[in-house]
N, C-alpha and C positions, 0 to 999 in steps of 0.2 A: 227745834225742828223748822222754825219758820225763814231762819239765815241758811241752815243747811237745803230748804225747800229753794233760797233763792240760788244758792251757788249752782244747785246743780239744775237748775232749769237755763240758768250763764251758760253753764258748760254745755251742755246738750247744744243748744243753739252754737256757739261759734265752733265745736268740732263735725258740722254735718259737713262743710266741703274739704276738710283736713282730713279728715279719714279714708276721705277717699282718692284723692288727690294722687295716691302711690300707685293705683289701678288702674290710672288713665290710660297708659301704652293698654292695656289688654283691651276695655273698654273702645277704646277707639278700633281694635283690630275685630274686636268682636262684632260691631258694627258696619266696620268697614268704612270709612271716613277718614278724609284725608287730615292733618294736623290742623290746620287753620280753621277746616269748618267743624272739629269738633270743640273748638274754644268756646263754640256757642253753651257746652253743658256749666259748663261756668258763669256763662254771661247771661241765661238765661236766670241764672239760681240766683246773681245777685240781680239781676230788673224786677225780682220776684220780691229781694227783700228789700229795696225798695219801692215797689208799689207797696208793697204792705204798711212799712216801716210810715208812708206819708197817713194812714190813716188808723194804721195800729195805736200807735204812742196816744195820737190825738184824741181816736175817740173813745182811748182806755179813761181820760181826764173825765169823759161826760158819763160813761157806762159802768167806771171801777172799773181796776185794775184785776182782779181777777175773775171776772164774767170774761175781759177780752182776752187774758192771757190762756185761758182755757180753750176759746175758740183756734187761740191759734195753735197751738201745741197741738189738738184735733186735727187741723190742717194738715200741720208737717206729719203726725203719724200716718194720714191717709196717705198722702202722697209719697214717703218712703216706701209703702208697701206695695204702692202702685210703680218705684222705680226699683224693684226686687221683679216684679213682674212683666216689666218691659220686655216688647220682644221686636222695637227696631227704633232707631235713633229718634224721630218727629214725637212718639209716646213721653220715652223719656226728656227732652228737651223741654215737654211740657210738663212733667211730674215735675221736674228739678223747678221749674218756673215755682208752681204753686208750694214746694217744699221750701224755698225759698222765702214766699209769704208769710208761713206756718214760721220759719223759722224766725222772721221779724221781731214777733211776739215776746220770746223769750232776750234777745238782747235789747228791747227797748223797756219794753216795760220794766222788766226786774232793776234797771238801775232807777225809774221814776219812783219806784214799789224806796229806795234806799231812802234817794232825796225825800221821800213823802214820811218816812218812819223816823229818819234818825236827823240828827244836828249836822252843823257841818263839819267839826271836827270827826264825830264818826263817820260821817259820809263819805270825807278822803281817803279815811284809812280802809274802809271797805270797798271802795273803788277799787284802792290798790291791791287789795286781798285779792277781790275777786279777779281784778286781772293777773293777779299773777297766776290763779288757780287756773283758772279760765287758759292761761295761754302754757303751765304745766301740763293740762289736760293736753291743749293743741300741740306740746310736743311731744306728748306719748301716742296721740291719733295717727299721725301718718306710721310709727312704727306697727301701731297694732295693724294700721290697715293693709301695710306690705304683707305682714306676715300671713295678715285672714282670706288676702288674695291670694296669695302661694298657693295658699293650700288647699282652699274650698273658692276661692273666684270672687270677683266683684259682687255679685247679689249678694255674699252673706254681710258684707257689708250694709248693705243698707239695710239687711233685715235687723242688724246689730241696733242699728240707728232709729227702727222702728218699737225694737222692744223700749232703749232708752226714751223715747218719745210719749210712749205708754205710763211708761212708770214714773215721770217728772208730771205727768197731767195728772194721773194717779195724786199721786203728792201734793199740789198747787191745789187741788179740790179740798184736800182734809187738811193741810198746816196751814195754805194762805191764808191770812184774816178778808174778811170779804169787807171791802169799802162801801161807803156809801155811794151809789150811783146819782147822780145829779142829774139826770136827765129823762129821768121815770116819764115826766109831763111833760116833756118839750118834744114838741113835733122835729121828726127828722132832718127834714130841709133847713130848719132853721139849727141844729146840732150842725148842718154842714158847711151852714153859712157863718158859723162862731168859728169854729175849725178854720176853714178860710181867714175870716178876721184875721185869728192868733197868728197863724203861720205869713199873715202880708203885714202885722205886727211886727215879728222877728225879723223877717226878712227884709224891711225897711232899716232896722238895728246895721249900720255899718259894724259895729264888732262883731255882733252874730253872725255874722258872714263870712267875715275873717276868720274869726272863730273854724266855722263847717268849713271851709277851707283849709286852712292848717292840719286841723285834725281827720279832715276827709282828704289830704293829697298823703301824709305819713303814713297814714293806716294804707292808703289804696298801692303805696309803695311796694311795703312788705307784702300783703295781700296778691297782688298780681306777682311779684318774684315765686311765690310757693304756688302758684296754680301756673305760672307760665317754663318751670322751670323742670318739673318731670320729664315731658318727653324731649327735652334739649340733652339734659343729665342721661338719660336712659340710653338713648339713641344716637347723641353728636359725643357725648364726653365719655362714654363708655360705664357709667354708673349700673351696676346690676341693680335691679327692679328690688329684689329684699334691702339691700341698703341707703338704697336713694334714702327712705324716711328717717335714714338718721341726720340725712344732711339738715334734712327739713325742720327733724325737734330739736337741732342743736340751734336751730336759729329764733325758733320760740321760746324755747328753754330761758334761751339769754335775754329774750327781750320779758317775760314771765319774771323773772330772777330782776330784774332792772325796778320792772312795775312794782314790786313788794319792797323792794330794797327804797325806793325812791320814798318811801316814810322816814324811813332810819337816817336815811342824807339829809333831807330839813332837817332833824331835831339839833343836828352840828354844823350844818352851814346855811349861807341865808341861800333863798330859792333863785335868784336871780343868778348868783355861782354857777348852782346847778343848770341851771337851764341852759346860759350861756356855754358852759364842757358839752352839753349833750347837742347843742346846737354844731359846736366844731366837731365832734364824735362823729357826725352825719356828712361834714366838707369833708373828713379825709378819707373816708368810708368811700364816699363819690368820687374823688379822686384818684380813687387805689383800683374800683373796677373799670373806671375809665382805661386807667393806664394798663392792666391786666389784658384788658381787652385788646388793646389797640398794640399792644406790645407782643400780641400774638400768644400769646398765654392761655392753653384751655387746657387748663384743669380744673374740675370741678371743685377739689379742695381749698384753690385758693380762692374761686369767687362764694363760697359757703363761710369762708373766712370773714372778707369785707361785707358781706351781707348777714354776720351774724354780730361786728359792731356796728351795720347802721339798726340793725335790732335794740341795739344796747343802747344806744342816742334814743331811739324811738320809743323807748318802754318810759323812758325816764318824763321825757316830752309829753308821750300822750297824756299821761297818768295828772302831771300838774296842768296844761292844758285844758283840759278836758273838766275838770274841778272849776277851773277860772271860768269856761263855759256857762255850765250847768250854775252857775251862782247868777248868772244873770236872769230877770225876769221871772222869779223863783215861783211863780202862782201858773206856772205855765210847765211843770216838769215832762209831762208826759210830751209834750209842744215839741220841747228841745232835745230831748231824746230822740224822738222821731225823728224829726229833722236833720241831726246830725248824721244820723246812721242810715238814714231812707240816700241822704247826699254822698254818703262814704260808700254806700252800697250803689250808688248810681254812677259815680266815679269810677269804681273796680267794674263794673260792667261795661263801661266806656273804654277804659284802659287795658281788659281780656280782648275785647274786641277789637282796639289796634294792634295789639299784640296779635292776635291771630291772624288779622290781616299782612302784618309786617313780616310773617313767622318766615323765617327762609334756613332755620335748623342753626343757628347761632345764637349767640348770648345778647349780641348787639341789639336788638330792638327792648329786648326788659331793660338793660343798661341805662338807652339813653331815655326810656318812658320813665322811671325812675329817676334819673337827673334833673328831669325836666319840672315831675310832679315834685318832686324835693325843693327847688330852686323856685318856683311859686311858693311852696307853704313858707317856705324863709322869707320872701320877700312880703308875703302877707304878714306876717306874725310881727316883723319891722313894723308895717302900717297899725297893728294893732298897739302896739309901745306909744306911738307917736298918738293915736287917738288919745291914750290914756293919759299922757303928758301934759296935753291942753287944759 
């Protein structure tokens, strides 16, 4: 009960902006808000899980892991219930903020909760478990959500997400084992002055950087394509609203399928094979929606195509990436959790944000923000080889 208490507190957390993601045309007319300034319900949900994410992972280290992971699951269930109950955009911009927070909780901690329980042979393989579950789930959410919209509207949505919210804190109370907290006697200020320490530790770490780069521009890739791509799909390429969310879980699916599978590919070829295919899998992926683009090409089929093998590059990448990460500075897991994800999540908030700015009802601004964040994580990931060669 206690691996099944963690997958699904994984899952709960990374399906809150996928489920609903299918809704946004309604959502936006229901409000009444133009495309650009509604990108803020995105940007605002990830500044949320980012702020949290800076202080969630870190001071789970000093408080135990599941005293904080409770508070925040709390969070997100209030704040769902408060974005069911919305009744004009500025409400919800802010629920989504603090649902965003709540939602921190469960994608950082639970993977410090692995690194702190198991070895590192199990630790990979569970990584990879859970993202692949984790990103199955994310490609069954957008379909359930088209459909719960259809039929009963955006708020049953998020009351869906308020009942799962209930029931994984439910759970996290009675299976999590309760850790020791380390900080019973130490006065607060000085918990936040360790916390700072740790994180101007890490972040002096030239690889750690590298690092949260790599894996904060690939992740923010796919990430801003499935939140920037509904109402382009909907409205410019002619995609009806019930099937957009298959585009969506075919592009999770593949990269979910990649994340599990990327066990099975070490045990018969060396990692650096790997890595290297998944790395070109990503060039001609960029290559292909480039040229789609600029070739005058809109049809949604085809760019769900090239964005569902840079999925398959990406599953493969994050999964050993992310492993190579988390092995550094190992006294510090809740640290680097945080930080990776508070950065991944500040990035896609940065990145909705251009996008919404740029929006002018085409494909071209996700295209080339995607090009751009791809072709930095490559060129970092380089610098990291080269550190490690010295």
């Amino acid at each position: 009960m206690f691996l099944l208490a963690i997958i699904l507190c994984f899952v709960t957390g990374h399906i809150q902006n996928d489920i609903v993601t299918p809704a946004f045309t309604d959502m936006k007319d229901y409000f009444n808000v133009n495309p650009a300034l509604f990108h803020l319900i995105s940007s605002s949900f990830s500044a949320g899980i980012c702020l949290g994410g800076v202080f969630l992972g870190a001071i789970s280290d000093f408080f135990g892991y599941k005293k904080v992971l409770s508070w925040g699951l709390l969070i997100m269930l209030l704040a769902n219930i408060t974005n069911v109950m919305a009744v004009n955009f500025s409400i919800l911009i802010i629920s989504r903020f603090f649902q965003g927070v709540g939602c921190a909780a469960p994608i950082i901690i639970c993977v410090a909760i692995i690194f702190e329980h198991y070895k590192k042979e199990q630790s990979t393989q569970l990584v990879g478990l859970n993202n692949g579950v984790i990103t199955f789930s994310k490609s069954l959410a957008p379909i359930i959500g088209a459909f719960v919209n259809s039929f009963w509207g955006w708020q049953i949505i998020f009351l869906i997400l308020a009942t799962l919210s209930l029931i994984v804190l439910l759970l996290n109370l009675k299976f999590m084992p309760t850790d020791k907290a380390i900080a019973n006697n130490i006065p607060f200020n000085l918990i936040l002055a360790s916390i700072f320490q740790n994180y101007t530790f890490l972040l002096r770490d030239k690889s750690m950087v590298l690092y949260i780069i790599v894996l904060g521009f690939i992740a923010c890739s796919l990430i801003t394509f499935t939140i920037g791509a509904p109402i382009i799909y909907i409205e410019s390429l002619s995609v009806s609203k019930a099937s957009y969310g298959l585009h969506q879980s075919i592009i999770w699916f593949v990269f979910g399928s990649c994340c599990i599978l990327n066990n099975f590919f070490t045990k018969f070829f060396q990692v650096i094979k790997i890595r290297n295919l998944a790395f070109m899998i990503l060039v001609v992926s960029l290559i292909m929606l480039n040229i789609t683009y600029f070739s005058g090409v809109n049809k949604a089929q085809i760019y769900t195509i090239w964005m569902t093998l840079y999925a398959a590059g990406a599953g493969v990448l994050i999964t050993i990436i992310f492993t190579d990460a988390m092995l550094l500075h190992q006294k510090l897991n809740g640290g680097k959790s945080s930080l990776i994800s508070s950065c991944r999540a500040l990035f896609v908030a940065l990145s909705t944000g251009v996008a919404g700015y740029l929006f002018n009802g085409t494909m071209l601004p996700l295209i080339l923000i995607i090009t751009f964040l791809s072709i930095v994580a490559m060129v970092s990931y380089k610098l990291i080889i080269n550190i490690k060669s010295r």
